[in-house]
C-alpha positions as CSV (number, residue, x, y, z in Angstrom):
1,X,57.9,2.7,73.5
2,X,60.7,2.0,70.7
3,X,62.5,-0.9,71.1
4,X,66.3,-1.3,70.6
5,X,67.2,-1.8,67.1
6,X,69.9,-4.0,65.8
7,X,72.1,-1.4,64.9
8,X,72.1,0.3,68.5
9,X,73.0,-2.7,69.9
10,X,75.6,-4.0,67.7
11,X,76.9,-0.3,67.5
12,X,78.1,-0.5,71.0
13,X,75.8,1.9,72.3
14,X,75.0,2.9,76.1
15,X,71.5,3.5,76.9
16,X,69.8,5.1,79.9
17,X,66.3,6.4,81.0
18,X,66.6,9.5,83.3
19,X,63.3,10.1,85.9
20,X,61.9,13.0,87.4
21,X,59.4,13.0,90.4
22,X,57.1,15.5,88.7
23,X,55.8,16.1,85.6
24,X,59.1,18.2,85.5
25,X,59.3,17.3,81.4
26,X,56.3,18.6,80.4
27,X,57.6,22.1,80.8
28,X,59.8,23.2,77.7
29,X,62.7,25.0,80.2
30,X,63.4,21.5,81.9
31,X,63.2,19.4,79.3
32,X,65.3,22.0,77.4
33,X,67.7,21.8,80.7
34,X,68.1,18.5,80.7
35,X,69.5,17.9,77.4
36,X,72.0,20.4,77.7
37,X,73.8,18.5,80.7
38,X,73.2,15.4,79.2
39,X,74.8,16.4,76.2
40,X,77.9,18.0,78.3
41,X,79.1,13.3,78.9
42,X,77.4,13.0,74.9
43,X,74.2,11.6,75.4
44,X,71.4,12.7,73.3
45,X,67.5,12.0,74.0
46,X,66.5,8.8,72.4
47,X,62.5,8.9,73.5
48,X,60.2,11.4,75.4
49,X,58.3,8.2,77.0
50,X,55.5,10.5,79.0
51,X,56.8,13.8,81.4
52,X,58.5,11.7,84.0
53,X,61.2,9.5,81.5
54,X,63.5,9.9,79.3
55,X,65.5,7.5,77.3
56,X,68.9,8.7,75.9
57,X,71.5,7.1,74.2
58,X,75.4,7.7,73.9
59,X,78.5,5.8,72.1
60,X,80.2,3.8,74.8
61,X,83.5,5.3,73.8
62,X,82.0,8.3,75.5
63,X,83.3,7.1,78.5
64,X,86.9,7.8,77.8
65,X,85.7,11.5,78.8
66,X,83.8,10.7,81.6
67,X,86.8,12.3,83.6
68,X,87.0,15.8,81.9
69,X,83.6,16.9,82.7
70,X,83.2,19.6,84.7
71,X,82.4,19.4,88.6
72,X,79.4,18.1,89.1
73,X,78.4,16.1,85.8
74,X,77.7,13.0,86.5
75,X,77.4,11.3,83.2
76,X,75.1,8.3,84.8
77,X,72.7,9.9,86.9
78,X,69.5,8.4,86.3
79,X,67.1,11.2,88.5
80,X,66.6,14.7,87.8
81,X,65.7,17.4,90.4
82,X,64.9,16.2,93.8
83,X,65.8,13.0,94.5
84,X,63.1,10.6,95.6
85,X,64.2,10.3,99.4
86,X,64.3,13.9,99.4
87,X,60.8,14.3,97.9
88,X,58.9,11.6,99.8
89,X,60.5,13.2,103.2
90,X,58.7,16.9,101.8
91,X,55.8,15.1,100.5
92,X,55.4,13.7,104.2
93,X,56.0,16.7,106.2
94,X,53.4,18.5,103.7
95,X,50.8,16.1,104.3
96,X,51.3,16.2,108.5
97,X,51.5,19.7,108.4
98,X,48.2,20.0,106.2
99,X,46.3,17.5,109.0
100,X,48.1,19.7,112.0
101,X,46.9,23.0,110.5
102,X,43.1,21.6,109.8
103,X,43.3,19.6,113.8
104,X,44.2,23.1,114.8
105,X,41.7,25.2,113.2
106,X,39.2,22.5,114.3
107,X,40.5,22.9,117.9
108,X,40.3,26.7,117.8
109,X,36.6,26.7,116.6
110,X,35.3,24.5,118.9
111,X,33.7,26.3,121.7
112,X,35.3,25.1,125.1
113,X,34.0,24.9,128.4
C-alpha cells in the first residue's frame, strides 16, 4: 500500500478509500464508473488496493463545490453499490431460501406412509 507522502499532507489534501461488497472493481465498466462520479466532487484514484478498495485523493478546497453537484453526488460516500446492510439482508435470505428449497426437495423424495 503507498503511504502518504509529505507533500500530500502538507498540500492540504483530502483522502478517502471507497469499498465495494464484491469484487465489483475487478471489472473494467465499474471501475471505469466509479471514477467518473468521483471525479464529478474532484477526486481522482490514488491506489487500486485489491477489487474491493480504492484510495482517492482530492484538494480540500474541493469542498467549496460540494454544493453544486448534481442531485445525488455525494462527494463522501465511502461504499459503492449495495450497501452492506442491504447485502448482508440478500445474502441471508439467499442462504435460507437455499436450505428451504434442499429441506423441501428432501421432504418431497422421501416416501411417506
Amino acid at each position: 500500500m503507498t503511504t502518504y507522502g509529505s507533500g500530500d499532507l502538507s498540500q492540504d489534501w483530502e483522502f478517502k478509500i471507497v469499498r465495494a461488497n464484491t469484487h465489483a472493481f475487478r471489472k473494467r465498466k465499474h471501475l471505469e464508473r466509479l471514477l467518473a462520479e468521483e471525479a464529478q466532487a474532484g477526486w481522482v484514484m490514488v491506489e487500486k488496493f485489491d477489487n474491493t478498495r480504492i484510495r482517492f485523493k482530492r484538494p480540500r478546497q474541493a469542498r467549496l463545490n460540494d454544493a453544486t453537484l448534481p442531485p445525488g453526488v455525494d462527494p463522501y460516500r465511502v461504499h459503492y453499490g449495495m450497501s452492506p446492510g442491504a447485502f448482508g439482508a440478500v445474502l441471508l435470505l439467499t442462504i435460507f431460501g437455499s436450505i428451504g428449497a434442499i429441506l423441501l426437495a428432501v421432504f418431497l423424495a422421501v416416501p411417506h406412509k
